[in-house]
N, C-alpha and C positions, 0 to 999 in steps of 0.2 A: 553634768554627767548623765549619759542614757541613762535612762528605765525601763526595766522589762515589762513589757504592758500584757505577755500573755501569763494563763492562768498556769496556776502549778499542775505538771504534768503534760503541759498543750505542746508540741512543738511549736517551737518560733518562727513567726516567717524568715524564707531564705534571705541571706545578707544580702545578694543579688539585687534583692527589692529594694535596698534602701540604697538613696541617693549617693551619701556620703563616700558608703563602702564599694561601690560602682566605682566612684573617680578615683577614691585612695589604692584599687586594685586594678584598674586603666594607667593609671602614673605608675606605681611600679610595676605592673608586667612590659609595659613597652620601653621603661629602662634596663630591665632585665635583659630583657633577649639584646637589646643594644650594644648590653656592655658587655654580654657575651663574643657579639662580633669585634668590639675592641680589643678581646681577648686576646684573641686570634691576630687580625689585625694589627696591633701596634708591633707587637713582637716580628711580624713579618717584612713591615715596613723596616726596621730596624736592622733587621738583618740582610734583606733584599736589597734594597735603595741605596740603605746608609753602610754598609757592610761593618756592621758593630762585630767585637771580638765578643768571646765568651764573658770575658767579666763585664763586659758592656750591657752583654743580654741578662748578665744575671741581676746587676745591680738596674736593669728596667723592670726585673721583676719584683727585686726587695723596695724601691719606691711604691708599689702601690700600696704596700701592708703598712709602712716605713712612717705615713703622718697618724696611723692607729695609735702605734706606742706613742710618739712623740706629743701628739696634742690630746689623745683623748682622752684624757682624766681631766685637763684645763679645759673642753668642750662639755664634756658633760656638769661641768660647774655653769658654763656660761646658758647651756641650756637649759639647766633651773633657773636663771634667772632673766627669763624673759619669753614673751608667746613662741610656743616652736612652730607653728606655721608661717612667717615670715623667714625664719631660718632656712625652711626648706625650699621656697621658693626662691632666696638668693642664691643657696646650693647649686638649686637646679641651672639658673641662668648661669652664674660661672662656670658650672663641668660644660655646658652645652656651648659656650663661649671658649672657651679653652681647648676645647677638640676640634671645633672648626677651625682652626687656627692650622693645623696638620695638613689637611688640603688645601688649606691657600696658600700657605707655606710652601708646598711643595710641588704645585703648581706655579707659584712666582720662579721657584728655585732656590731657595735661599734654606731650604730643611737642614737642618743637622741634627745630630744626637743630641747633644745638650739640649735642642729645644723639645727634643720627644720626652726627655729627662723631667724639665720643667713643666711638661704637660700634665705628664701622667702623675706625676705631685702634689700639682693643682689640684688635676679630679680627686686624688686621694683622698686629699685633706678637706675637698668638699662632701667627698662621700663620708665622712666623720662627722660632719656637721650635719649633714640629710639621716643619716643613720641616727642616730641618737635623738634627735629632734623628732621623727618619725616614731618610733618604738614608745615617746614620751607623749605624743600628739595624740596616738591613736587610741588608748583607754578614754578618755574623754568623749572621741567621735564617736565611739563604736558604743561605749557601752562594756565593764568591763566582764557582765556575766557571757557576754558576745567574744571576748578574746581568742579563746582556744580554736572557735569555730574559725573567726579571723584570720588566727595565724596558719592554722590549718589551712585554707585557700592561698595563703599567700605565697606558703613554701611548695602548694601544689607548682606554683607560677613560673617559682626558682627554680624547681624542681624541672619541668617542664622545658624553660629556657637552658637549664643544662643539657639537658639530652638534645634541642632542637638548635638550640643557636651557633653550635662550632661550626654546624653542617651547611645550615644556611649561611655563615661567614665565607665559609668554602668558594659559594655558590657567586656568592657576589663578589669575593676578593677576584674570584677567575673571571669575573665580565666586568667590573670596573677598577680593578684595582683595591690595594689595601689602605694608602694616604685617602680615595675618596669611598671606601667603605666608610671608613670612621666616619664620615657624614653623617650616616645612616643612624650613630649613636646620638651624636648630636643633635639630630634633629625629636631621637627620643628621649632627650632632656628635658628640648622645646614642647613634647606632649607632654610630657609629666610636669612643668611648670605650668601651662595652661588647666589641668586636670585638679592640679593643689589648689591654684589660685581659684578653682568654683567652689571649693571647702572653706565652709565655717571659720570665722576668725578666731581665734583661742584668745586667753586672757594670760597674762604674766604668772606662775604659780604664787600661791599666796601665802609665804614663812608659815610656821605653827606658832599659833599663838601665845606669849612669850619671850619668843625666839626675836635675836637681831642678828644684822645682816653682819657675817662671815667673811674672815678671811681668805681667800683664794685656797691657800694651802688647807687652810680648817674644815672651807667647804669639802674638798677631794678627802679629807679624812673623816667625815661625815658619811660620804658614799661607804668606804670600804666599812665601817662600825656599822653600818644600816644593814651590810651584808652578815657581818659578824653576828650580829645579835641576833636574829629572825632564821630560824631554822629550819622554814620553807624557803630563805634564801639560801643560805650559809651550804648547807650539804650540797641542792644541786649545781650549786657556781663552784664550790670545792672539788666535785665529782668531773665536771664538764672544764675546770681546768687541769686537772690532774692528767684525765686520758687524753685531752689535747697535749700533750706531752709525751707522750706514746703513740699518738698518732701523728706526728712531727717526725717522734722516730722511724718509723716503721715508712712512712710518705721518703724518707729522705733516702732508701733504700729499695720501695718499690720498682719502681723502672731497671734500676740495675740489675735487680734479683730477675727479672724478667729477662733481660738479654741475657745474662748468665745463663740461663736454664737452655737458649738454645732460641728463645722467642721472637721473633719475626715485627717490624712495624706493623703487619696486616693484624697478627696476631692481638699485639698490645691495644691497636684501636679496639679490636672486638671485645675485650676484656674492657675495657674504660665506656666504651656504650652500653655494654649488657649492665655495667655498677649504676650507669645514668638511670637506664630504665631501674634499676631497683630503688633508686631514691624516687624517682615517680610516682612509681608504686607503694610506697611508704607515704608519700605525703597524700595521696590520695584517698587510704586507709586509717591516716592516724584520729581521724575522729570520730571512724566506727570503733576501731579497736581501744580509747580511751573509753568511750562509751561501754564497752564490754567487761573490759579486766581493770579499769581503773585509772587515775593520774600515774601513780606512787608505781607502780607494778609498770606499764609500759615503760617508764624513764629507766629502769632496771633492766627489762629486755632488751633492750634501745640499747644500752651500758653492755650488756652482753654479745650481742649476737657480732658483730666484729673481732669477739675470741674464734668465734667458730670461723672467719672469713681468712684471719693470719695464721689458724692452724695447718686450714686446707691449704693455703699457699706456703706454708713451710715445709708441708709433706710433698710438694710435685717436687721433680728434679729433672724432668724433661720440658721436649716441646711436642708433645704427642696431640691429636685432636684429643683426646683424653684428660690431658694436662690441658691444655687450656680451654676447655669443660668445665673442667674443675676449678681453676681458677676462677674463670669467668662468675660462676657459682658462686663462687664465694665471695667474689667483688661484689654484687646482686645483695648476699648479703649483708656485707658492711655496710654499703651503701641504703640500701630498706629501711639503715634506723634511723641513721640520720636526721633525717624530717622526725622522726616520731620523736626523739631525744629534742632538738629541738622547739618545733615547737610548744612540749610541755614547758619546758624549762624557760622559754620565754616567758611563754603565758604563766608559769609561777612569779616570776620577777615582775611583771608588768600587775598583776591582782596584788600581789603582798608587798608593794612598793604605794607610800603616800605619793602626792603629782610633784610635790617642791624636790622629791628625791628620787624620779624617775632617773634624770638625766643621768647623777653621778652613778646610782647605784647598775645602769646599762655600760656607762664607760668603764667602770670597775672591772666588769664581770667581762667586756668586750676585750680591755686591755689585757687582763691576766689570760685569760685566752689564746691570743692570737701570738700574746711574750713566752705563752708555753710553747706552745707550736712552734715556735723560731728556736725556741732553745732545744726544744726535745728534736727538732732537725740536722741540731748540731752534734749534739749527743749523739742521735743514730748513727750519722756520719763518720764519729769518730771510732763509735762499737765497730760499726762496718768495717769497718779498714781494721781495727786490736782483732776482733775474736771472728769477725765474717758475716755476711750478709744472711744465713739463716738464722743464727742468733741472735741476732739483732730484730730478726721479723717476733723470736721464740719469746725473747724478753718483751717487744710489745705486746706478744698476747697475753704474758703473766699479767703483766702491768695493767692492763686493761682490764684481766679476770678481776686481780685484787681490789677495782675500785666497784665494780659492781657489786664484789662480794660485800665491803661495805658499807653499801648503798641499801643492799639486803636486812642488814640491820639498824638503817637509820629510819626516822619516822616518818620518812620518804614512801618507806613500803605500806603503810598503812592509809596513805591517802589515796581515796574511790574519785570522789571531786572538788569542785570548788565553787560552790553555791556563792559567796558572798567574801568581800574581801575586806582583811584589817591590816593595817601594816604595824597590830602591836603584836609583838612575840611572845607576849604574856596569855592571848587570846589562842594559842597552837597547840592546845593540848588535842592530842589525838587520841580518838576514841579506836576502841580492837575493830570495829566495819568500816572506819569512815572518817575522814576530817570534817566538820563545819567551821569553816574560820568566820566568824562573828563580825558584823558590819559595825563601825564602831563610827558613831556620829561625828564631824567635825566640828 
């Protein structure tokens, strides 16, 4: 594990400088933006080429989420036990293998929907395997008093590839097409496997002392107890899957509530750019403003300011430049916290996680997540259509208030930083200024 070699109080040099964090932030910003252009891309191919009906396009879009739930509690088991930088780099070659496959596909002629189906499945469930593997890899590389800084640059990346890559998709679907757009991604697999493979080999994580090797089923039940007990995990994974349940709702009525009012496509893009830029702008900030008001308090603002984003959008009723002013505003702000919620909440998970229980205790937190979101989409959907699509935005903002409100008085709110990391929950006692969670030798 790094060591911090400067003196207390010095600034550290920038991560820029160091080898490692160069190519681990070269591999994923060039699969970022790539997969951005997929984004766009595959769905267009789909519809353009192959003339896919509606359930067609929808269920292209429930396959990409679709190998989360399905494998990843059995991936984060398999990526405790064994080095995750080989993981990543066979990730990388299968997604970047697997989407070449679309333009020569359809180039020969032989494209159909089932194999767009199988593609984007593939990538899925490799992105499962790179995801988790990665989040597990990188305290190791970096160094984990380095994390925040870390993931802070990283989400800038995301951040950035959101607001830049639909447009650039655009750019290049209208001069080459959208089957050899997807190239384009692929070949930014092929960077990011080149980029991992100049990084550091890792070692197997090594059981706690004691400890024998696990049932499949025991291990996955291990993750979720890891979460349970540790109350620097417990609240923010409780928190961050709670409102993705409400942000599920509220997502699965956004767009409608938008044409309802009167709202125009020109309209809805400039409302969905102006959000991009505010996640930008958020991950750009989150590690001055952590720096400022604390871990524990930003994860809380972060928790909030998305009340204020579905109220403004509950009170328009037009399509006024006014109304979507206001909107746009308020998407800026949901979108602002984003990164800042995030990246705490990882960099909690990644400090206060031992290495043998990175994998599960990431799948855990990833699956309950992502199964909120699908379920709280269902639910919105259903409010929408019983009570109507402003009530629906109304009950996401309650919903939203109430978990910040009790984030308010978890001991979430009293942590400033995180100097040093234990993954015993015995060592969290928080002081009234400040957590120090205690390095606890292995």
């Amino acid at each position: 594990m790094s060591k911090s070699t400067t003196s207390a109080g010095a600034k550290p040099p920038s991560l820029f400088r160091q080898r490692n964090f160069v190519l681990l932030f070269t591999s994923q910003t060039g699969s970022l933006f790539g997969t951005q252009i997929t984004y766009v891309a595959v769905p267009l191919t789909a519809v353009l080429l192959l003339d896919a009906t509606p359930l067609e396009a929808g269920l292209l879009g429930a396959l990409e989420t679709l190998p989360f739930l399905l494998f990843g509690l059995f991936v984060g088991v398999r990526v405790d036990r064994q080095a995750r930088r080989p993981v990543m780099i066979a990730a990388d070659v299968v997604r970047a293998l697997a989407l070449a496959w679309i333009p020569i596909a359809h180039a020969l002629g032989v494209l159909d929907i089932g194999q767009l189906f199988a593609v984007v499945f593939v990538v899925g469930t490799m992105t499962v395997f790179f995801d988790l593997a990665l989040q597990s890899y990188t305290p190791g590389l970096i160094g984990r008093d380095r994390l925040p800084e870390a993931n802070g640059k990283m989400q800038v990346s995301d951040s950035a590839a959101q607001v830049a890559g639909p447009g650039a998709a655009g750019v290049l679907i209208s001069a080459i097409g959208a089957p050899a757009a997807i190239l384009v991604d692929a070949v930014s697999y092929v960077l990011s496997f080149v980029a991992v493979a100049g990084l550091p080999a890792d070692r197997t994580p090594e059981p706690r002392t004691g400890t024998r090797a696990a049932s499949i089923r025991a291990s996955i039940r291990e993750g979720f107890a890891a979460i349970g007990r540790h109350p620097m995990l417990r609240w923010p994974t409780t928190a961050a899957v709670t409102v993705n349940l409400f942000s599920g709702a509220l997502m699965s009525v956004f767009f409608l509530y938008l044409v309802h009012v009167g709202m125009g496509p020109a309209q809805v893009g400039l409302i969905v750019a102006v959000g991009s830029g505010g996640a930008l702008l958020g991950a750009l900030l989150t590690d001055r403003l952590t720096g400022w008001f604390g871990v524990g308090p930003m994860i809380i603002m972060a928790m909030a300011l998305p009340v204020v984003g579905y109220l403004v959008l509950a009170a328009v009723t037009g399509h006024s430049p006014a109304a979507v002013a206001a909107v746009a505003a308020g998407s800026f702000v949901v979108q602002f916290g984003i990164p800042v919620f995030n990246v705490n909440v990882v960099s909690f998970r990644q400090i206060c996680t031992p290495d043998e229980l990175l994998g599960r205790v990431t799948a855990t937190a990833r699956t309950g997540v992502l199964g909120a979101f699908s379920i709280g989409s269902l639910l919105g959907g259903a409010l929408g259509s019983a009570a109507g699509l402003r009530t629906t935005i109304l009950v996401a903002a309650g919903g939203t208030l109430m978990v910040a409100t009790v984030l308010l008085f978890s001991p979430v709110r009293r942590v400033r930083r995180l100097h040093e990391v234990s993954a015993d929950p015995g060592s969290n006692a928080v002081p009234d200024a400040d957590l120090t969670i205690q390095q606890q030798t292995s």
